[in-house]
Each structure stands twice: as structure tokens, then as C-alpha cells.
C-alpha positions in Angstrom: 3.4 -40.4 -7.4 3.5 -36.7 -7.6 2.9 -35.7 -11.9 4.7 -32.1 -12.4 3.7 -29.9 -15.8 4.9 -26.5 -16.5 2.1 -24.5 -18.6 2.9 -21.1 -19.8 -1.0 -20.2 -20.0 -3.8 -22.4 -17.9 -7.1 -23.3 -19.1 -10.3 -21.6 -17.1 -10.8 -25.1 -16.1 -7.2 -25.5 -14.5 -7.2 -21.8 -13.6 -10.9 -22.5 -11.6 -8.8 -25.6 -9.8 -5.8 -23.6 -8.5 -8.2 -20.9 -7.5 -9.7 -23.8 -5.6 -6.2 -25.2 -3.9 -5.7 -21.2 -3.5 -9.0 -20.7 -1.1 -8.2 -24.2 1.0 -5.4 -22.7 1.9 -6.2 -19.5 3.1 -9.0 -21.2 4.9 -6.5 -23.3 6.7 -3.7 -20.7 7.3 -6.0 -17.7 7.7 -3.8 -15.8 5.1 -3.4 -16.3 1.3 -0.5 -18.5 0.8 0.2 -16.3 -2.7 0.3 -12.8 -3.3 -2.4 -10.7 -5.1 0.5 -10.2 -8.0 -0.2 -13.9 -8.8 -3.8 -13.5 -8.6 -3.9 -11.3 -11.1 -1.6 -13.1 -13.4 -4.3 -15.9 -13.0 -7.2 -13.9 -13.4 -5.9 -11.3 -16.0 -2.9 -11.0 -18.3 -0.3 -14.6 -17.8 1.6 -13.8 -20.9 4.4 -12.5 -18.5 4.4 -15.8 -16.2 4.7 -19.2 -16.4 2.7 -22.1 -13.8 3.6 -25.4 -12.5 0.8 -27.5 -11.7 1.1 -30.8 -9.9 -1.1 -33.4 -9.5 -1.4 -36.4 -6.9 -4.0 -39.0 -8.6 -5.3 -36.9 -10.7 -6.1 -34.4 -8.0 -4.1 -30.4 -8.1 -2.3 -31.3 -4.8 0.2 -28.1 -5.6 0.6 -25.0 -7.0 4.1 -22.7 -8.0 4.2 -19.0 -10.2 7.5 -18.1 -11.6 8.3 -14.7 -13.0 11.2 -15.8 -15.2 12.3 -12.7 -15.1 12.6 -9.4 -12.5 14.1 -5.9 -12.3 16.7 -7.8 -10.6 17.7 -10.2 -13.1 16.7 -13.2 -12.0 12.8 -15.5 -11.3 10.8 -15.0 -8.5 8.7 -17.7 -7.7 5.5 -18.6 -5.4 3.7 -21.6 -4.3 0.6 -23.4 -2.5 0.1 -27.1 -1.5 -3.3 -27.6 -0.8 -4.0 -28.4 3.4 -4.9 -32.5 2.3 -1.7 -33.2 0.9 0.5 -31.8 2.7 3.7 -33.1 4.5 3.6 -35.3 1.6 6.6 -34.1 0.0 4.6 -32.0 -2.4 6.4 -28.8 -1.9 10.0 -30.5 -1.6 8.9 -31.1 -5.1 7.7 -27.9 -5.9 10.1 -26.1 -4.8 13.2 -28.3 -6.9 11.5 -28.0 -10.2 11.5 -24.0 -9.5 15.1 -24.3 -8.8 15.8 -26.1 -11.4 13.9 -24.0 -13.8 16.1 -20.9 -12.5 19.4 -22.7 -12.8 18.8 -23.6 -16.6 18.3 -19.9 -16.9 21.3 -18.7 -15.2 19.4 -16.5 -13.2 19.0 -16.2 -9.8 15.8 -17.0 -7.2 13.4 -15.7 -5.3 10.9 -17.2 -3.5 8.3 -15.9 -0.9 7.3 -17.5 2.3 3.6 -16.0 3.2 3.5 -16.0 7.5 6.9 -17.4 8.6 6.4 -20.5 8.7 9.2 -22.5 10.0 8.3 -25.4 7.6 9.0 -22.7 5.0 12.3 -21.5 6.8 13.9 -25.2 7.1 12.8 -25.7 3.2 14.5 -22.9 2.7 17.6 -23.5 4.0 17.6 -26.8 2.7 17.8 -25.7 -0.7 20.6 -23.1 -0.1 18.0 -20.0 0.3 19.1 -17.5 2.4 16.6 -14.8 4.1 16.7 -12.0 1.9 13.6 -9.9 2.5 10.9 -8.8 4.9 7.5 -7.6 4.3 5.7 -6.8 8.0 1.9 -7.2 8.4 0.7 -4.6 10.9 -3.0 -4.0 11.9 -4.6 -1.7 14.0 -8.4 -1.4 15.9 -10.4 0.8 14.1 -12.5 0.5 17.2 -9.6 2.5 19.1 -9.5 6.3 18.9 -8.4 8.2 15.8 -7.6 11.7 15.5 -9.0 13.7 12.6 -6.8 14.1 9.4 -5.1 17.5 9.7 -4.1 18.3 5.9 -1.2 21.6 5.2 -3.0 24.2 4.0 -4.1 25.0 0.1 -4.7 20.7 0.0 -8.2 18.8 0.1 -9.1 15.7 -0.6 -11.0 14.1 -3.6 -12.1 10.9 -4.7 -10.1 9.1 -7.5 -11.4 9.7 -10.9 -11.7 6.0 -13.1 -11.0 7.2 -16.7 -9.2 10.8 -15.8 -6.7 10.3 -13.0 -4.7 7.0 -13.9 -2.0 8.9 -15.3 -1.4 11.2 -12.9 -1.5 8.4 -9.9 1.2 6.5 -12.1 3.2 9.3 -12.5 3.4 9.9 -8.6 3.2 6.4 -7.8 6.6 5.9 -10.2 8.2 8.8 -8.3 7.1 7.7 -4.7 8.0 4.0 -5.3 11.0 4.4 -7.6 13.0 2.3 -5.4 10.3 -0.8 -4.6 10.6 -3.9 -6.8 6.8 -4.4 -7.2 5.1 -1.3 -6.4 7.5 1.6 -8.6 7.7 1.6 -12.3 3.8 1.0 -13.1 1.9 1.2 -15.9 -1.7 2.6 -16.6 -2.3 -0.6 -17.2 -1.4 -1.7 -13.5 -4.4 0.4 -12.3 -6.7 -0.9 -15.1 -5.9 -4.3 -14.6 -7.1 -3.5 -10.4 -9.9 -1.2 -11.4 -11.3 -4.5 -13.0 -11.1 -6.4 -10.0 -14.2 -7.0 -7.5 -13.0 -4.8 -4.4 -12.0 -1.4 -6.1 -14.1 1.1 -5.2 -13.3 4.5 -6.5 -14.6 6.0 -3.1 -11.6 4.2 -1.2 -8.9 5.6 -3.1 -8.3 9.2 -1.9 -6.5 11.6 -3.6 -4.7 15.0 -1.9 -4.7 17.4 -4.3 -3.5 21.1 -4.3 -5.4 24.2 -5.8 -4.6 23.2 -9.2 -5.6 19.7 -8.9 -2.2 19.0 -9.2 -1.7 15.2 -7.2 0.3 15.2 -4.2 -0.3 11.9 -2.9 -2.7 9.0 -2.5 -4.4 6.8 -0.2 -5.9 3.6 -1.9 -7.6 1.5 0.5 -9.1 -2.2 0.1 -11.2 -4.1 1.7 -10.7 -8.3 2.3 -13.9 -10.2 2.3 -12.4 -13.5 3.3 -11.3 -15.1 5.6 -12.5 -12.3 7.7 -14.0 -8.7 6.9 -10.9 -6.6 7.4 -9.7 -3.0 5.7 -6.3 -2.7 4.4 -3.6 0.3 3.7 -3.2 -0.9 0.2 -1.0 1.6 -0.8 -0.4 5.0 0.6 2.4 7.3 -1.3 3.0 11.0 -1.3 5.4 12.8 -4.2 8.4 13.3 -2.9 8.0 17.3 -3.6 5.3 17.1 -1.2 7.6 15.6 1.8 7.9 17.4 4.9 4.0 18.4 5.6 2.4 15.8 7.3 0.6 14.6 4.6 1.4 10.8 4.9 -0.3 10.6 8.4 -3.3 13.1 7.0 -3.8 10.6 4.5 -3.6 7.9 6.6 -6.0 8.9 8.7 -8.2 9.9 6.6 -8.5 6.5 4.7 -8.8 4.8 8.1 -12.0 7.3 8.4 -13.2 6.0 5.6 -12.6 2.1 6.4 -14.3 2.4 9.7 -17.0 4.3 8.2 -17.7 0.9 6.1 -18.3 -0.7 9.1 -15.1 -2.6 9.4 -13.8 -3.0 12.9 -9.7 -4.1 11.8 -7.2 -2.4 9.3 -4.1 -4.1 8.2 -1.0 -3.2 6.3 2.1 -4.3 4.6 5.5 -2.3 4.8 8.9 -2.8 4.2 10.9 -4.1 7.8 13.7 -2.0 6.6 11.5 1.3 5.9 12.0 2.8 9.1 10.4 5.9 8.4 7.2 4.2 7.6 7.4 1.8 10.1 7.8 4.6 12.2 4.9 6.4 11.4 2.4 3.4 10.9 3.1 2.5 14.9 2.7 5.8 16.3 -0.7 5.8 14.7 -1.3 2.6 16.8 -0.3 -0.7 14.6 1.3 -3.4 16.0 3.4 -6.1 14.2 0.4 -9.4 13.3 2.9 -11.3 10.8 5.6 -10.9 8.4 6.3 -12.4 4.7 10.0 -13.2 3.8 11.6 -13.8 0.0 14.2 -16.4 0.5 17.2 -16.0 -2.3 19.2 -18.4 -4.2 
């Protein structure tokens, strides 16, 4: 019998145990079956979250994260069963107590599917979800060819500054992202909360800056240890005064430079499906669609 409890904080103990669940699966799957916006709600600040942890004989067979609340009014939730109990029921259950939760709020649901799985699709639908969002994963050889970074003239590139330039990179960030649900409307404390994590390195975040230092855009890169050594396009914006210069492919470029120079042979990427422009540009630089995430809504 499967025990469900809803925790608004977790002990290190139970926060060490979803870690665990966390880390079986992305062994099994070859991707994390959560986002890094719940990892650092477990690792960091919870007080905007809440967890529900559920146990099969005393073991943590499952895992859910609900925002209770978003810029959109309603919860947007996320979950992991770990690969031994699966097809067990374990995320039928998971999944009901999150709708549940939402419905006693009045709100409505979100709920992302990491790799489209078609287990995840038929659970989905049969909880009256319908497909509501796509996040593509591209990746790209950095063993292929790759033209030099050709920057408009009067901008060079920097290394980010920890303790000078959070500010400003929120400030373009905001402007850049003002119309993405997770990535616009950051804090200084968004960038803290990542500069304390173990892959930042100031050296792979690349600023474009002007003659006055004044920031134009960024490229922050990342790099995964596990499953796999692979770089990633964390995030790449440009201020929208800057538009119209090429200087979203220079700094693309420029960061993939710097991957390869790591010694990584594989870069991936998340973008929006619907961002054609984007899109666009990543695949004329020579990505190719690997996987895609979906958010299901009720």
C-alpha cells in the first residue's frame, strides 16, 4: 500500500532520499526526470514550494513538486517514480493527489512530462490534461566545424563578473525574457541562488559588452557531469535594443568555443517549439531535434 504525505519543507534526511529516487532515474532514462527549477527548490530556498513524498514499505518509491502558485494563476507540478517501482500505480497516484491539491485551490494545472514518453501522454489524457507546451532539446557535435564568432563593431567580449554584474544581467535578462514563464522576471537572487551551485563557472558565462561596458547580451553556458559529459546553451539572450546585429549567433558561437575548448565533444539546448526565430537560428548553426519536454494542462 502506497503511504502519500505532503510536507511544505523536507528534512536533509528526506531531501538526501529524493535526491536519491532523482539520480535512479536519470540513470534509467538518461535524462532527469525533474527540472533544475526543482532542484534548486530542494537544494536551496523551498519556502515557495510544497513536496509529496510517497512511500511503498517504508521505501520513497515516488516523488511530486508543486508550485501552488505561477504567473499564470494556477500550480505547476512535477514528478519522479523511482525505475523499481514502477508500473506499480505509483504515479497514477501521484499524479491524483496533485490534481486534487489544484482543484481545492481553484486553480488550474500544470504538469511536465521530461522526454515524451507515451506512458506520460496516456496518463495525461487520462486525467483530462491536454498538451499545452513544448520545450525542444537540440544538440549539436562540437567535433563538427564552427565558424569563428563575428561580433558588430564597438562590442567585445568579457567574462561575467560574480559580485559586480548580477544586476545588470537581470536587468537584460528581464527585458530579453519578458515574455517566458520561467526564465523573465528574475531576481538577483536567481543568479545567486546558481552562482552557489557546483557547475557555475564565471569563465562560461560571457558577456557582450559595448565601449561603455554597457551589457548587450549574454551567453551562460553549463556543463552536465552525469549521465554523460555534455555542454549546454544554458541561456543565451541579447537586449532587445541590441536586435538586428548578429549578435545572438556571435554569442553562440563563441560559447560553443569555449565548451569545446573544455574538452566536451556534445552541446545541447532547450528552446521554445514555438520560437521560430530561435529555432531557426539554433539549426542553421547545425542542431538537430534529440527530445522534447511537454507541460500537460488541466
Amino acid at each position: 500500500m502506497l503511504d502519500l504525505r505532503w510536507a511544505d519543507r523536507l528534512e536533509d534526511a528526506e531531501i538526501a532520499e529524493v535526491a536519491a529516487v532523482i539520480d535512479a532515474a536519470t540513470v534509467a532514462d538518461g535524462q532527469s526526470p525533474v527540472s533544475e527549477h526543482v532542484l534548486l527548490h530542494l537544494r536551496g530556498d523551498q519556502g515557495a514550494s510544497t513536496n509529496l513524498l510517497a512511500r511503498a514499505g517504508g521505501q520513497l518509491a515516488g516523488y511530486a513538486h508543486l508550485d501552488a502558485t505561477d504567473q499564470f494563476g494556477g500550480a505547476t507540478g512535477e514528478l519522479v517514480v523511482h525505475p523499481d517501482h514502477r508500473r506499480r500505480g505509483v504515479a497514477t497516484e501521484l499524479v491524483g493527489a496533485l490534481v486534487e491539491r489544484a482543484d481545492s485551490g481553484r486553480g488550474r494545472l500544470r504538469l511536465w512530462a521530461h522526454g515524451e514518453h507515451p506512458g506520460a501522454a496516456r496518463l495525461a489524457q487520462r486525467f483530462g490534461f491536454t498538451r499545452a507546451r513544448v520545450l525542444l532539446q537540440l544538440r549539436r557535435s562540437l567535433l563538427s566545424a564552427l565558424a569563428q564568432p563575428s561580433l558588430p563593431d564597438g562590442v567585445r567580449l568579457r567574462t561575467f563578473r560574480v559580485g559586480e554584474d548580477e544586476q545588470r544581467f537581470v536587468e537584460v535578462n528581464n527585458r530579453a525574457f519578458d515574455w517566458h514563464p520561467e526564465q523573465g522576471g528574475w531576481g538577483v537572487e536567481q543568479v545567486r541562488l546558481r552562482e552557489a551551485e557546483p557547475w557555475f563557472d564565471p569563465e562560461g558565462l560571457l558577456l557582450a559588452v559595448d565601449s561603455d561596458d554597457r551589457l548587450l547580451g549574454f551567453h551562460w553556458t553549463k556543463v552536465h557531469t552525469a549521465p554523460s559529459p555534455i555542454g549546454e546553451v544554458y541561456v543565451l539572450g541579447v537586449d532587445p535594443t541590441a536586435h538586428g546585429h548578429g549578435l545572438g549567433v556571435a554569442l553562440t558561437l563563441a560559447g560553443l568555443h569555449h565548451l569545446r575548448g573544455k574538452g566536451l565533444r556534445e552541446v545541447m539546448l532547450y528552446v521554445e517549439a514555438d520560437n521560430t526565430a530561435a529555432v531557426a537560428m539554433y539549426r542553421k548553426l547545425g542542431f538537430a531535434d534529440w527530445d522534447s519536454d511537454v507541460a500537460y494542462l488541466r
